[in-house]
C-alpha positions in Angstrom: -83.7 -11.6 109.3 -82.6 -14.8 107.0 -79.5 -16.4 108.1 -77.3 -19.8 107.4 -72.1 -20.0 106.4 -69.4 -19.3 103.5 -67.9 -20.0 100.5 -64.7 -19.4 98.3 -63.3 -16.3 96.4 -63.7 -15.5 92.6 -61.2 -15.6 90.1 -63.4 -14.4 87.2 -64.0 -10.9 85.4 -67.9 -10.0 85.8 -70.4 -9.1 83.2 -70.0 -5.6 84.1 -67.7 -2.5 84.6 -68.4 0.3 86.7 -67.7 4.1 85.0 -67.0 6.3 87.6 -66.9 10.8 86.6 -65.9 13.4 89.1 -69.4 15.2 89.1 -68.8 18.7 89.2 -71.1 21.4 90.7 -72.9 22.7 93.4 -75.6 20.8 94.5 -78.1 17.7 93.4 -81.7 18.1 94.8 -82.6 15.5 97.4 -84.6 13.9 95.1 -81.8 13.2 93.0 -82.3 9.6 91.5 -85.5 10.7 88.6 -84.2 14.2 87.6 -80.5 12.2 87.3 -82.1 9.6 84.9 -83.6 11.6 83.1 -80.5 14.0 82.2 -78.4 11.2 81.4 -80.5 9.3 79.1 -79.7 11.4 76.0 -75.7 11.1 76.4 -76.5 7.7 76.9 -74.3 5.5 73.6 -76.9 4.7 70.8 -78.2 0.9 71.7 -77.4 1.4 75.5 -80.6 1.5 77.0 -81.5 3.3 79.9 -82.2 0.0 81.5 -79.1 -1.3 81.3 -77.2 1.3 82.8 -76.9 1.4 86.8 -76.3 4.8 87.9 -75.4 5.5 91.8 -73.8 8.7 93.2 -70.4 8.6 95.6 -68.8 10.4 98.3 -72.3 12.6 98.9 -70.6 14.6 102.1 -73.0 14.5 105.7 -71.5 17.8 106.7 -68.2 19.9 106.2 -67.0 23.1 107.4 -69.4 23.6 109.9 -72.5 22.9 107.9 -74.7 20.0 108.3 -76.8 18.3 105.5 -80.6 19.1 106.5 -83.1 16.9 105.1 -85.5 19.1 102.5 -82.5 20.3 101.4 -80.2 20.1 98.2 -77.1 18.0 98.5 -73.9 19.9 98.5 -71.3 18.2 96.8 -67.6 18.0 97.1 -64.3 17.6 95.4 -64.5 13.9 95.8 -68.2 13.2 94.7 -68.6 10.3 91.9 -70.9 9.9 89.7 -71.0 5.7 89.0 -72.7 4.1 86.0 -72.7 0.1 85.8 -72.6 -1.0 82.8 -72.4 -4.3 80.3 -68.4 -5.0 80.2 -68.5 -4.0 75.9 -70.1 -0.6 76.8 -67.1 0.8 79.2 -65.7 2.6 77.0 -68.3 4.5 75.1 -69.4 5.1 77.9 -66.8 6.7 79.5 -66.7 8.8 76.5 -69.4 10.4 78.1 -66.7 12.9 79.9 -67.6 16.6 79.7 -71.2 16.1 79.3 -72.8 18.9 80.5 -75.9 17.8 82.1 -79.1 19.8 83.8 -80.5 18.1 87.3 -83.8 19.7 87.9 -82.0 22.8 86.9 -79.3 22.6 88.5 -76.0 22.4 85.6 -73.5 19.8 87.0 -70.2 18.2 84.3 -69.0 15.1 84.2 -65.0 14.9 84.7 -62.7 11.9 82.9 -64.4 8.6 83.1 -62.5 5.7 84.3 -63.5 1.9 84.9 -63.2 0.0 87.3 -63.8 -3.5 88.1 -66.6 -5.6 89.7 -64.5 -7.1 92.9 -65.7 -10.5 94.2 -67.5 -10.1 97.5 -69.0 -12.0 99.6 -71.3 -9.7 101.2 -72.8 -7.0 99.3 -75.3 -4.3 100.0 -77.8 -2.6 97.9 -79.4 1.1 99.4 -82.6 0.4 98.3 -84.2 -2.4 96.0 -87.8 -1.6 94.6 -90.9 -4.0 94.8 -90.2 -5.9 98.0 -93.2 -4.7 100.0 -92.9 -3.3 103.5 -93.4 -6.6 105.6 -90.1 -7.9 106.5 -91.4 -11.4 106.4 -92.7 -10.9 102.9 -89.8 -8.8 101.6 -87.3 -11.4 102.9 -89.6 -14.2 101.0 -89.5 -12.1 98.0 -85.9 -11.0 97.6 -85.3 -15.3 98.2 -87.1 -16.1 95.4 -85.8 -13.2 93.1 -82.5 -14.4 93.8 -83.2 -18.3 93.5 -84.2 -17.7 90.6 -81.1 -16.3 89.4 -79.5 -19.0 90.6 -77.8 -17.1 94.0 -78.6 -18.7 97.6 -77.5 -16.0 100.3 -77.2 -17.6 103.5 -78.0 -14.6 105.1 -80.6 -11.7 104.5 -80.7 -8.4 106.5 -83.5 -5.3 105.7 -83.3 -1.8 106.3 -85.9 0.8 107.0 -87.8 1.9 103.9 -87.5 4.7 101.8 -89.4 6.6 99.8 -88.2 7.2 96.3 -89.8 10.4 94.0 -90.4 8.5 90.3 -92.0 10.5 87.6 -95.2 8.3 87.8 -95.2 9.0 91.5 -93.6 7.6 94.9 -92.6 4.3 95.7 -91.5 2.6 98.9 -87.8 0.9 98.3 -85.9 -1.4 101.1 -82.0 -1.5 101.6 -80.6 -5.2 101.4 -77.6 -6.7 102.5 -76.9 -10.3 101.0 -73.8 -12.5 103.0 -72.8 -16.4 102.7 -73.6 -16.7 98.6 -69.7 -17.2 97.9 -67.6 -14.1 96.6 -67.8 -15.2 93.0 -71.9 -15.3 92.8 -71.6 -12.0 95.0 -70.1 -10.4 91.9 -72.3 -11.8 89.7 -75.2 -10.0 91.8 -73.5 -6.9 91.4 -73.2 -7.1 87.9 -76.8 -8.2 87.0 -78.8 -6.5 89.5 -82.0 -7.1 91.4 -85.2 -6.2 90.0 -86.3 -3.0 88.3 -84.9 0.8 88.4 -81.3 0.0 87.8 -81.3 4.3 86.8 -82.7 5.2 89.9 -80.0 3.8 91.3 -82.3 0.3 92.6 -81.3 -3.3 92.8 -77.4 -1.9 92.6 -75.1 -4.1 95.1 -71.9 -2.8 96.1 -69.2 -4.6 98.4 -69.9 -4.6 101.9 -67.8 -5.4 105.5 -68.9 -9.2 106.5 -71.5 -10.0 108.5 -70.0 -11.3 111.9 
């Protein structure tokens, strides 16, 4: 744990706009975040690169009707599940053109509903599920994320680390960390969200959303 106080609110427009599709279908394997990637990337607008597009899924139900989601399993969706792709602001709306692509997810054929954007919000705490390349130690990962985000000129004030998680690539597993970031000041909190932090912004990595303050 890293921890220092506050700051004031935003009153810009960030860098980026999130593109959020009803996702309709049955299930996503639980391993969702490669085979995801990898379907997208060809309905993807011509100079968008896969890099550059954030892609998270919403609303995955726990359990419903008696059923509860057992790990091994595929993920059942639901009427409300989102698909979310973050992307530069002058990309929005190609890419929610995107609407009615039919994609395959390790075999498994799910559509994309109407697109609509939405903006960044400023926040002052945000929280990323899982961030790749910060190690295991806490010590070191808290170190590393510090420097990451010095560098890009954000100064969190406080630093908590989840458990980690293993994440299926194609080149093999990797080990990723959830983060959650307070005390930066809600304007540099949405510029976090709209750059990112570190690599695998497809897989769903590095991707901040806004999160209840830390008390």
């Amino acid at each position: 744990m890293y921890w220092e106080t506050d700051e004031a609110p935003a009153t810009t427009l960030a860098a980026a706009v999130d593109v959020a599709f009803p996702l309709r279908g049955r299930t996503l394997p639980e391993a969702y975040a490669a085979p995801l990637a990898e379907a997208l990337a060809p309905y993807l607008p011509a100079g968008l690169g896969p890099d550059a597009v954030g892609v998270r899924v919403a609303h995955i139900p726990a359990s419903g009707h008696g059923w509860q989601r057992v790990p091994g399993r595929p993920i059942l969706l639901s009427r409300r599940t989102r698909l979310i792709l973050r992307v530069p602001r002058a990309w929005g709306a190609a890419v929610a053109g995107l609407a009615g692509a039919q994609l395959s997810v390790a075999g498994e054929p799910l559509a994309l509903g109407r697109g609509q954007s939405s903006e960044l919000p400023a926040a002052e705490t945000v929280y990323a599920h899982r961030v790749l390349g910060l190690g295991e130690d806490e010590a070191n990962l808290l170190a590393e994320a510090q420097t990451r985000l010095r560098a890009a000129g954000l100064y969190p004030r406080r630093m908590l680390c989840g458990r980690p998680e293993t994440l299926y690539l194609p080149d093999g597993p990797v080990t990723t960390r959830s983060l959650l970031l307070d005390g930066m000041g809600a304007e540099a909190g949405q510029r976090l969200q709209a750059q990112g932090l570190g690599a695998g912004l497809r897989w769903g990595c590095g991707l901040f959303i806004p999160h209840k303050a830390v008390i």
